[in-house]
C-alpha positions as MATLAB code, in Angstrom:
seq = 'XXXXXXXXXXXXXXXXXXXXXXXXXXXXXXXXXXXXXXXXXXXXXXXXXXXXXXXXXXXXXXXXXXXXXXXXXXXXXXXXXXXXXXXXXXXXXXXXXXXXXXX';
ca = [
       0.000    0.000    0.000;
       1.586    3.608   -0.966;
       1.096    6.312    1.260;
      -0.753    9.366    0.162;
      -0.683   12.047    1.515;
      -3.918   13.938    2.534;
      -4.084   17.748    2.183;
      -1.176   18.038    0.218;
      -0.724   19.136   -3.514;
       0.994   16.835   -6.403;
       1.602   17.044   -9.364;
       0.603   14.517  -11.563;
       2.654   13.116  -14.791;
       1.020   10.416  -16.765;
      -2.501    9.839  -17.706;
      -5.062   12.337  -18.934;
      -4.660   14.422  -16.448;
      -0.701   14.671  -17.189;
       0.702   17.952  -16.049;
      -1.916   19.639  -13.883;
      -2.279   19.274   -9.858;
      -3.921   17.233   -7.666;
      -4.938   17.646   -3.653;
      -6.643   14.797   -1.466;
      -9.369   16.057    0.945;
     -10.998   13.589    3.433;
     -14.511   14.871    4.664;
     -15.873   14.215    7.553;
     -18.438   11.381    6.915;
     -17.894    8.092    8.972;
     -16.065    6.024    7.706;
     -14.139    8.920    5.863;
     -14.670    9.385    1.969;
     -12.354   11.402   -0.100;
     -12.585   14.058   -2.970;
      -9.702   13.997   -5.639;
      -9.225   17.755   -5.897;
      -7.513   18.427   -9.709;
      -6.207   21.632  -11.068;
      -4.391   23.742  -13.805;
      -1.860   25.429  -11.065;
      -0.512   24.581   -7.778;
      -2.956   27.149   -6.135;
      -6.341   25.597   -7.699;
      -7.825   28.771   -8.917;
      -8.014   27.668  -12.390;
      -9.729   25.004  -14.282;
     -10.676   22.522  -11.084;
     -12.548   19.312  -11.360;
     -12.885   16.748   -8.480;
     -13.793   12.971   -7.738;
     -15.301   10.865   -5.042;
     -14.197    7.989   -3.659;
     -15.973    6.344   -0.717;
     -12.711    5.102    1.185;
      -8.933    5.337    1.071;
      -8.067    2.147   -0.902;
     -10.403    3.554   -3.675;
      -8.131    6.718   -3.580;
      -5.117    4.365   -4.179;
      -6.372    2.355   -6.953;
      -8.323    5.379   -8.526;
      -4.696    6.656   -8.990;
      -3.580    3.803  -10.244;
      -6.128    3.260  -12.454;
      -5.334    6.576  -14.077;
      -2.037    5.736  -14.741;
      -0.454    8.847  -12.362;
       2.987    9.460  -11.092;
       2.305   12.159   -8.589;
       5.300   14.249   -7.491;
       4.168   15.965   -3.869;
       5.108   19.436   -3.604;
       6.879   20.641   -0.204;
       4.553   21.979    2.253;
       4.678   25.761    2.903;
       2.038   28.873    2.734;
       2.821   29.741   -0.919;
       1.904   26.617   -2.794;
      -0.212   25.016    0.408;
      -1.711   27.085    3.162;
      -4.099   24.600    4.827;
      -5.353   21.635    3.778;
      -8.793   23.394    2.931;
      -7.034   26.298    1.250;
      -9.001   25.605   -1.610;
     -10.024   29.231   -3.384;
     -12.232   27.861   -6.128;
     -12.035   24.276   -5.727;
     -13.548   24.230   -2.180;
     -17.078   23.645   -2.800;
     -17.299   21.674   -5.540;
     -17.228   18.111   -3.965;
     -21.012   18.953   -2.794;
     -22.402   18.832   -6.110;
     -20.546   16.388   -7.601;
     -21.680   14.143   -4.634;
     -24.635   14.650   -4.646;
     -24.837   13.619   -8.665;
     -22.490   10.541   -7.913;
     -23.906    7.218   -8.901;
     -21.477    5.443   -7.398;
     -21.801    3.710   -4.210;
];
């Protein structure tokens, strides 16, 4: 099993998303589920899109899947604030799970 971090931004090389970022939020359901936070740039204000996954081996193999390398950027204010430092990519795990099919 590979250890992801959560909160913390990546970029990804490979797949279709090859070249833009990627940030793992857990919410606060019990057990945990996840959204797969994607971006253009490290500071997600620009062309975001997210997934759900209902637990943290679906993150893994949902990354796998894809076909991603994911190079994790160093942690600091200018690239990473907090984990929910999210300026335009913070809300939009509630619609897309509310639309999501699969469970």
């Amino acid at each position: 099993m590979t250890v992801i971090p959560i909160g913390r931004v990546g970029k990804i090389a490979g797949g279709e998303e090859d070249g833009r970022f990627v940030k793992i939020k857990e919410l606060p359901d019990r057990p945990p589920s996840y959204l797969i936070l994607l971006a253009q740039g490290p500071d997600f204000a620009e062309g975001c899109g997210d997934f759900w996954v209902k637990d943290s081996e679906d993150v893994e193999e949902f990354i796998n899947e894809a076909g991603w390398s994911i190079t994790w950027l160093p942690l600091g204010p200018a690239i990473d604030g907090t984990p929910d430092d999210l300026p335009s990519c913070a809300g939009l795990g509630r619609e897309a799970r509310a639309d999501d099919s699969r469970e």
